[in-house]
N, C-alpha and C positions, 0 to 999 in steps of 0.2 A: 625518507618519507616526507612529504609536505604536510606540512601542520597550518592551520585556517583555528581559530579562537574567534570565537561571534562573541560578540556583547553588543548589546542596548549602549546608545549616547548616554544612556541618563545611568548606566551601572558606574558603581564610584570606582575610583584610577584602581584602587587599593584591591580592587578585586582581580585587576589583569593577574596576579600575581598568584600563585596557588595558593588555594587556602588552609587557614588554620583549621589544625582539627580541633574540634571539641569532645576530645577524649572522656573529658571531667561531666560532661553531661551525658556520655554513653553514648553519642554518635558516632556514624560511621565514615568514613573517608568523605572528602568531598562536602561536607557539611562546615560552614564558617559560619556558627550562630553569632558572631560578634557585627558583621558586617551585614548578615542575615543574606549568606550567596551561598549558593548550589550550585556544584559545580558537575556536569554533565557531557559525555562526548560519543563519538560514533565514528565510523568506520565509511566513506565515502570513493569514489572512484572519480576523482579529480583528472587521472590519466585512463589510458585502457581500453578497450573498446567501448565502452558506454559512456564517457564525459559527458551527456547533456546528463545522464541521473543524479550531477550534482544537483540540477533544478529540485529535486525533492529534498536537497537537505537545504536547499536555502530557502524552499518552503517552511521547514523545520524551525527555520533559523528566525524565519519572520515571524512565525508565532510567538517563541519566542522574546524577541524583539519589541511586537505590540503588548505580550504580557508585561515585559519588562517598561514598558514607555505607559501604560494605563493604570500599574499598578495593581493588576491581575492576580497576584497571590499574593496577599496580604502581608505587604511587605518586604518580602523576598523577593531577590533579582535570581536569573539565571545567567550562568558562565558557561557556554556552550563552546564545545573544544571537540575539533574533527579533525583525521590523519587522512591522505591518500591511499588506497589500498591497490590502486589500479585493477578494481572489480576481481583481485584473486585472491581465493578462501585462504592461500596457506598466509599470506599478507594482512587478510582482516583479523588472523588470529593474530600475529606481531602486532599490529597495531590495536587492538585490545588491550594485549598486555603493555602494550608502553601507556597507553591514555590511564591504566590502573595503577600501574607502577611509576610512573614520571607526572600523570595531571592529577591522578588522585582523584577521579572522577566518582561520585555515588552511582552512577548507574549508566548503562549508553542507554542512548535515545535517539529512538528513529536512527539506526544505522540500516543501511542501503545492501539490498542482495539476497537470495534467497540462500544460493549453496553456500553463501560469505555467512549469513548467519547462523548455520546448519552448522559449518565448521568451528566454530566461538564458544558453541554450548560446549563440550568437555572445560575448556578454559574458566568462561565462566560458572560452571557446578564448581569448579576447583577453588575458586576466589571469594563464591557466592553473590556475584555481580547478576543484577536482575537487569534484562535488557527488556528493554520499556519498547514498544510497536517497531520491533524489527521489520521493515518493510521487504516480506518476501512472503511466499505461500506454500510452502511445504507443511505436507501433514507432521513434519517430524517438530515442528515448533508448537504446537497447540496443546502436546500434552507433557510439556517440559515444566516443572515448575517455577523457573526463574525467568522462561520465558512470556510475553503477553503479543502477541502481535492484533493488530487486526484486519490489516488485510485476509482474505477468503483463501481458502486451497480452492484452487482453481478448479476442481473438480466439480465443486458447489456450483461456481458460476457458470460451468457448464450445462450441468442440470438447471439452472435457475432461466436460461436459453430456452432449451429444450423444451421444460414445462411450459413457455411465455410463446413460442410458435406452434405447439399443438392446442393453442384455444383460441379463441377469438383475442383481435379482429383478423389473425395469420389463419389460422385453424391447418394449417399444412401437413398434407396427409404423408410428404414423399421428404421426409429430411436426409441432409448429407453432414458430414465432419471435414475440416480440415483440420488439420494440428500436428503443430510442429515438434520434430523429430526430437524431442530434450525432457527433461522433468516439467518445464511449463505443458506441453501440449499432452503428453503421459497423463497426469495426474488431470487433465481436459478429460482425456480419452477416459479413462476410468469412471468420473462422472456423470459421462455423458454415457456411456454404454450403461451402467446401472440403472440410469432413473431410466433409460429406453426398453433396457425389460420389463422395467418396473409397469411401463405405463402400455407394454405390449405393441411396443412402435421397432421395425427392422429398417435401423437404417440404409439408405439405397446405396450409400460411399460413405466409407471412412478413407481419408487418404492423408498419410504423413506428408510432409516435406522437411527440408534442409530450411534454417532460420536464415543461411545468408541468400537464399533463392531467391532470385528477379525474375523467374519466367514461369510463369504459370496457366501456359495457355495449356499444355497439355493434361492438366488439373481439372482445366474450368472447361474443356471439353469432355470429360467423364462427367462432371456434374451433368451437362446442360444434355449428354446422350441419356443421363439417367434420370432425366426430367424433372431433378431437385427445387421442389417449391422451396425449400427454406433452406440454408447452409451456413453454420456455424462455424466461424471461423477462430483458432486458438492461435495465434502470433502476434509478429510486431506489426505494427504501428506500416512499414514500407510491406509485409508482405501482405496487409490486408488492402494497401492502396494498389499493389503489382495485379494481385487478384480482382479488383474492381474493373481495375484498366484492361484486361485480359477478356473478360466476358462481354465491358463493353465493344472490343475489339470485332467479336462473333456475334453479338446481339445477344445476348444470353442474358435473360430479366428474370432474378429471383430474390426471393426475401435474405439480406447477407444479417446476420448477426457477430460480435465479435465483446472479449471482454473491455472492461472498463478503460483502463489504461490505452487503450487508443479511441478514445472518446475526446480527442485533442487535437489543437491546432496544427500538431506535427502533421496529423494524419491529411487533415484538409488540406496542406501545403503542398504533399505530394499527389492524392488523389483528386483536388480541385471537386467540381461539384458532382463525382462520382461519386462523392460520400454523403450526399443527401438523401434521405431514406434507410440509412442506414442504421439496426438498431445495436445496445449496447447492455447487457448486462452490469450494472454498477451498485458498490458497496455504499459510493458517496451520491448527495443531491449535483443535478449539473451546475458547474461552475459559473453561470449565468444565475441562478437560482434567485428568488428575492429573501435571502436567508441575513438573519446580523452576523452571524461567523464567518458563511461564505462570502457578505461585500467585504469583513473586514479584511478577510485573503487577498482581494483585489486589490484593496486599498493599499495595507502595508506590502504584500510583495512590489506593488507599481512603484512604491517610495524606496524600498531598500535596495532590490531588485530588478529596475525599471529594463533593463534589456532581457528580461525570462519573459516567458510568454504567458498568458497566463492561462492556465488549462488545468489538466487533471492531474501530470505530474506535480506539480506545485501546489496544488489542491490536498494530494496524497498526502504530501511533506508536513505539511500543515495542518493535517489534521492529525497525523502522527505524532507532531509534537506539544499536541493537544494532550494528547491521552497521558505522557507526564504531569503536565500539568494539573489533570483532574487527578490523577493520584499524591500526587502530593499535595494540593491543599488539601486535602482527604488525610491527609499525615499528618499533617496543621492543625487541622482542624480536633485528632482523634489525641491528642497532647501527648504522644507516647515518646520516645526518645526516635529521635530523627535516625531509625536506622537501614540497611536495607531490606534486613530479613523483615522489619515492620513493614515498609515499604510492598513488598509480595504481600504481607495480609491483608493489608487495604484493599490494594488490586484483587484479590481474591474473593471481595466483597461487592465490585463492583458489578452495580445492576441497571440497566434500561435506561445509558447515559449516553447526552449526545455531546460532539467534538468533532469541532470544523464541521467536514459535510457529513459525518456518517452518522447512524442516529441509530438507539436503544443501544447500547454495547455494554456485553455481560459479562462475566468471567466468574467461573465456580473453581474451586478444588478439585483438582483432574482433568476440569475441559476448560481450555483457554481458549476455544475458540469465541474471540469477539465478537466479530459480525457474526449474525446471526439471519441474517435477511437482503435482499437486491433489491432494487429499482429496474426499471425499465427505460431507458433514454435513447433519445430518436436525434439523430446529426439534421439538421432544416437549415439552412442559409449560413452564415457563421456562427450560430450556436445549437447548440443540443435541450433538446425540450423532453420532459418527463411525460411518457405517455401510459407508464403503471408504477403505481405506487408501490413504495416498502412493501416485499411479500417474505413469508422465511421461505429458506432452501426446502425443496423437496426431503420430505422428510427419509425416503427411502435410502437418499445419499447421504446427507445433513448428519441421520444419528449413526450411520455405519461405524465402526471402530477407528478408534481413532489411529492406532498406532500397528 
């Protein structure tokens, strides 16, 4: 496994080195009250089919990074310690157990994957390791207790679509689905078919695809025969550009929507100015935004990071490893013994708190779902402009069971 250890220039030498624990004051692993460093780690895909998603842990890292160079938690640095897992769940749990048993980590943070972090919960209930904004969207992490994420189940942000093209200024009476054949577009479908009962709308096309799919003309011709005002699209980042280029191919002009996470330069890169007009269900403010967290994202990822792009993956990272941080000075601040199981009470208490781009984020006893609410963001020239405000999810999907 590749092991990557981030630190701040300005963390002292003494800290590369794992820390002491402070038994005698009733902390837990990973706590060096003498140096006053926390030491934290995650689960990344360095190799494997996804390697740009390390972009989100060096978003992570920059956060971070500028807490640690501003002086952001009063006094404490962070020791941020990440393995390879090569995006494979059986791998993110090996590598769990080593960052706990060899870095002596308090807690992961912002570790990368959705079935990577689905697989980790037995391991960590067993350890009692609270994993701090696992970046993934399965409903199975929301009502875990040790778990906190805050990315959306994808289902919400499907609904969160749906609801945002059947009113104004869309009002589209003829919606279609796309979404891809796996737990991401599943858990799309599911969303999106409930709030469409809900709101007594028969979609004209639902149609799956394969995520590694390049050809999507025979797709975007059942749309454009079933006269699709609006089409929701749930994939990556290349299948929502292949599908752009496919209709522009036939002439085929309708409203495309698609989630958050391809609301980025990737996407532009491949689809060029196919992706203008195009809108975006999102948890965060756009990464243009005139925000002091998101220029600081710009700022320190441009310095630490300067060959990442800077977009929503990095954006994500970074506000992920945000939500550490507001818990633990929240730990700091509450004077109790620095431990993890404190650590989940805090988080348990947190209410209508913003970090990086995402803003009011909640977490109760039993519902961990964070976000709690989308935006509406529109791709225009090289950036993405906000054309609806913070709304919460559809309530009809939003409060369904969680589990």
């Amino acid at each position: 496994m590749r092991r990557r250890t981030f630190l701040s220039s300005g963390a002292a030498a003494a800290s590369v080195a794992l820390p002491r624990l402070a038994g005698a004051q009733g902390a837990s692993p990973g706590i060096d009250e003498a140096s006053k460093t926390v030491t934290v780690g995650a689960f990344t895909p360095v190799t494997g089919p996804v390697p740009f998603y390390a972009i989100l842990t060096h978003g992570a890292d920059a956060y971070f990074k500028w807490v640690n160079e501003t002086n952001g938690m009063d006094g404490w640095k962070i020791n941020y310690v990440t393995y390879d897992d090569g995006y494979e769940p059986a791998r993110s749990v090996a590598v769990a157990r080593r960052l706990v048993e060899e870095s002596k980590i308090f807690a992961l943070a912002a570790p990368i994957g959705t079935a990577q972090s689905v697989a980790v919960i037995p391991y960590a209930k067993e350890v009692g390791l609270p994993m701090v904004a696992p970046i993934g969207g399965a409903t199975a992490l929301f009502s875990e207790r040790l778990v906190f994420p805050l990315l959306p189940d994808y289902g919400w942000s499907a609904a969160s679509n749906l609801d945002f093209v059947l009113s104004a200024p869309v009002n589209a009476k003829r919606v279609a689905l796309m979404w891809q054949n796996d737990e991401v577009g599943r858990s799309a479908k599911r969303g999106f078919d409930q709030h469409a009962a809900g709101s007594k709308v028969e979609p004209v096309e639902s149609i799956p695809f394969e995520i590694r799919n390049t050809d999507f003309a025979p797709h975007v011709r059942r749309l454009a025969n079933a006269n699709a005002e609006a089409v929701i699209l749930f994939g990556s980042n290349a299948n929502l550009a292949a599908a752009l280029k496919a209709a522009d191919r036939i002439g085929y002009k309708t409203n495309w929507l698609a989630p958050f996470y391809t609301a980025d330069p990737t996407t532009r890169k491949l689809a060029g100015a196919l992706l203008d007009g195009v809108y975006f269900s999102s948890w965060l403010l756009p990464v243009n935004a005139d925000d002091p967290e998101v220029k600081a994202y710009r700022d320190t990822v441009g310095k630490h990071y300067p060959n990442d792009p800077i977009g929503v993956l990095g954006l994500n990272g970074w506000s992920n490893g945000a939500l550490f941080v507001k818990a633990f000075k929240a730990l700091l601040a509450g004077k109790k013994p620095l431990t993890r199981a404190n650590l989940v009470d805090v988080l348990e208490t947190m209410t209508n708190q913003n970090m990086g781009g995402a803003r009011n984020i909640s977490f109760k006893p039993g519902d961990h779902r964070g976000t709690r609410q989308e935006c509406i963001i529109q791709a225009a020239g090289e950036n993405f402009k906000l054309v609806r405000d913070f709304k919460p999810y559809p309530a009809d999907v939003f409060n369904a069971k969680l589990s």
